[in-house]
C-alpha positions as CSV (number, residue, x, y, z in Angstrom):
1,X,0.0,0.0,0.0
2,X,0.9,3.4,-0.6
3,X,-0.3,7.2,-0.9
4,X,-0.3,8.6,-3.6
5,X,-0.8,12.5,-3.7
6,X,-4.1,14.0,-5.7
7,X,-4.2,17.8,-6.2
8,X,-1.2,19.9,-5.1
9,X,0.6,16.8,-3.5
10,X,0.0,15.7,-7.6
11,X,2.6,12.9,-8.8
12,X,4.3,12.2,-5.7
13,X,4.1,8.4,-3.9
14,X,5.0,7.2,-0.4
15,X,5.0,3.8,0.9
16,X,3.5,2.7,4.4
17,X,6.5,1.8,5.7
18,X,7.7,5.5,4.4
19,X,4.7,7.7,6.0
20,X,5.6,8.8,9.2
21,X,9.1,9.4,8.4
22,X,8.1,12.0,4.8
23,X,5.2,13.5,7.0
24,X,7.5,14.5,10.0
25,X,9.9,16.0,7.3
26,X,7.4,18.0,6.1
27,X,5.8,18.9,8.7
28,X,9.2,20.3,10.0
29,X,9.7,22.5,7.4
30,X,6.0,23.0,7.0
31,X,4.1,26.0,8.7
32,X,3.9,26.5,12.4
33,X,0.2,25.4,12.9
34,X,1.0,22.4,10.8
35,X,4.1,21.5,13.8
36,X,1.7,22.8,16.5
37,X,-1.1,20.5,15.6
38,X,1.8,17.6,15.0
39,X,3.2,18.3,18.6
40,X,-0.2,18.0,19.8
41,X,-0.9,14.6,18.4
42,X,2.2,13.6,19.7
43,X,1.5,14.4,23.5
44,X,-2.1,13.3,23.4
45,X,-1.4,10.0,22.3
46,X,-1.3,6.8,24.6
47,X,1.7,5.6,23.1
48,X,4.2,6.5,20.8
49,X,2.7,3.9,18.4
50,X,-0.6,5.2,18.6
51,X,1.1,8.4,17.9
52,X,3.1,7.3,14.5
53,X,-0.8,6.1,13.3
54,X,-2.3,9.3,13.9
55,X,0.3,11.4,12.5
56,X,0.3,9.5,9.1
57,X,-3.9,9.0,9.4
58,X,-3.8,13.0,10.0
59,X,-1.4,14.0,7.4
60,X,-2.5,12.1,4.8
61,X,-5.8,12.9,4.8
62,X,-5.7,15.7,2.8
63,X,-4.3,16.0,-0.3
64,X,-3.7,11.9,-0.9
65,X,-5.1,8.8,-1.6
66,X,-4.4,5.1,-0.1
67,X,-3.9,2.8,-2.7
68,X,-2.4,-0.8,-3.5
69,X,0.5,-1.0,-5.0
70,X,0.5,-3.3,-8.1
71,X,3.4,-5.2,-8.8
């Protein structure tokens, strides 16, 4: 599975295993209520687990689609 970006995110892909890593490097160069709402995320979660699924669920809700990835 991956997501593949729609709209501005247009023509770019990121695996699963990929997410959390490309969304906290955007998000750290991204604008400050995009790291407010990140940090946020971060200390309400239960765990840091929980944390890494709500990050990726959150940033990828926008401007991407989840899709299989076809050999």
């Amino acid at each position: 599975m991956m997501y593949v970006g729609i709209g501005s995110e247009k023509g770019k892909k990121v695996r699963d295993e990929d997410a959390f890593p490309y969304a906290c490097e955007r998000i750290n160069n991204g604008t400050e209520r995009e790291q407010e709402a990140f940090m946020r995320i971060m200390k309400e979660a239960e765990s840091f687990y929980m944390a890494v699924i709500a990050v990726v669920l959150w940033y990828f809700s926008g401007n991407w689609v989840h899709e299989e990835v076809k050999p």
